[in-house]
C-alpha positions as CSV (number, residue, x, y, z in Angstrom):
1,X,-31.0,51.4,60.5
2,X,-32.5,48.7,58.2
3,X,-34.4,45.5,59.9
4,X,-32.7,42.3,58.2
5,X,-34.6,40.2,56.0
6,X,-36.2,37.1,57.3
7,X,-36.7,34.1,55.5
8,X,-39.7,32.7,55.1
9,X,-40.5,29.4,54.0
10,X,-42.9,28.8,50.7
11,X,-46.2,27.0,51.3
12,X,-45.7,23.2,50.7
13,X,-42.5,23.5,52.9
14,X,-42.0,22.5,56.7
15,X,-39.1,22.4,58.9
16,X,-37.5,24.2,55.9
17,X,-37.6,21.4,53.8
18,X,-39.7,21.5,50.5
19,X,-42.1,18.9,49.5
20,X,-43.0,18.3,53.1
21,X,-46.0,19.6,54.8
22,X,-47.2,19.0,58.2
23,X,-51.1,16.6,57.6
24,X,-52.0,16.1,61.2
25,X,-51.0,17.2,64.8
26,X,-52.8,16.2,68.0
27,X,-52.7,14.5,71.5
28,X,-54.3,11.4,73.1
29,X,-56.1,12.2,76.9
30,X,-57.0,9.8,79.3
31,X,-59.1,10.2,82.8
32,X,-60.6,8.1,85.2
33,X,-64.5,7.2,84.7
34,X,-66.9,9.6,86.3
35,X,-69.5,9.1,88.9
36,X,-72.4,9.1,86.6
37,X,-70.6,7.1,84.2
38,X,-72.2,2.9,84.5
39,X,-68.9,0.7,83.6
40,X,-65.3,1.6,85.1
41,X,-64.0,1.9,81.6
42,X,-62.0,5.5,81.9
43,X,-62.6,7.8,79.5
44,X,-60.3,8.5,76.5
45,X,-60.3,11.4,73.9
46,X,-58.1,12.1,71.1
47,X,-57.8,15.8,69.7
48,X,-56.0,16.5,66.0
49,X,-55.7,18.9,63.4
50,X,-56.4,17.6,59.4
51,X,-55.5,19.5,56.8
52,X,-58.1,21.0,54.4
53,X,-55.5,22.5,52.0
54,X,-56.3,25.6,52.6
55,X,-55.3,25.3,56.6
56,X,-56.3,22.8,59.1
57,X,-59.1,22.1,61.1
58,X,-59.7,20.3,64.6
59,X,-61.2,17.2,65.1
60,X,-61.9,15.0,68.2
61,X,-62.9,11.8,68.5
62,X,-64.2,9.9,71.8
63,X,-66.7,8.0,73.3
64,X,-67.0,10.1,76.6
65,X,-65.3,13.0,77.9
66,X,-66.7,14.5,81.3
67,X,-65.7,17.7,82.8
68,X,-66.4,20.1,85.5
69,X,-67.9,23.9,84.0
70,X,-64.3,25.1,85.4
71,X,-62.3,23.0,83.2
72,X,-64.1,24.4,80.1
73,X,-61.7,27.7,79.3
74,X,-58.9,25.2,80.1
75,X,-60.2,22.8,77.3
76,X,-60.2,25.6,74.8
77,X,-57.2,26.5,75.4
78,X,-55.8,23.1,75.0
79,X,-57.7,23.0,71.3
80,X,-56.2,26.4,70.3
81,X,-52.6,25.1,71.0
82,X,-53.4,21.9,69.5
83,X,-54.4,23.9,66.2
84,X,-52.1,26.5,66.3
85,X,-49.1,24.6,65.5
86,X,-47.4,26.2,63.0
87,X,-48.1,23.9,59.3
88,X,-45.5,26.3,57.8
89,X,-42.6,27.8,59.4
């Protein structure tokens, strides 16, 4: 029995469309201040992928994050779904 063909889509291409390529993904995050923080400000991060060309990378950008040592493999995993959206499909 043969497997049928699957179609993949060319580099440069996303959502099956040609031309148009996925730059950036990410997710805003927003938490209450923590105890040793000095001004009730909360804390905001903002996690995204760039493109390099050759794939993307993730950046994040905030002023403070805090988070209890069990939140940590959580965290990761947030990052590798964050990055592993799919640029090409």
């Amino acid at each position: 029995m043969t497997k049928p063909i699957q179609k993949i889509s060319k580099p440069g291409t996303f959502i099956g469309i040609e031309g148009v390529e996925l730059t950036e993904v990410g997710n805003s995050f927003y938490q209450d201040s923590d105890t040793n923080q000095k001004v009730d400000e909360g804390q905001s991060i903002k996690i995204f992928t760039r493109s390099s060309g050759a794939g993307s990378y993730i950046v994040i950008k905030t002023k403070r994050w805090a988070m209890d040592a069990d939140d940590i493999d959580k965290f990761a995993a947030c990052l590798k779904r964050i990055v592993n959206i799919p640029e090409v499909q």
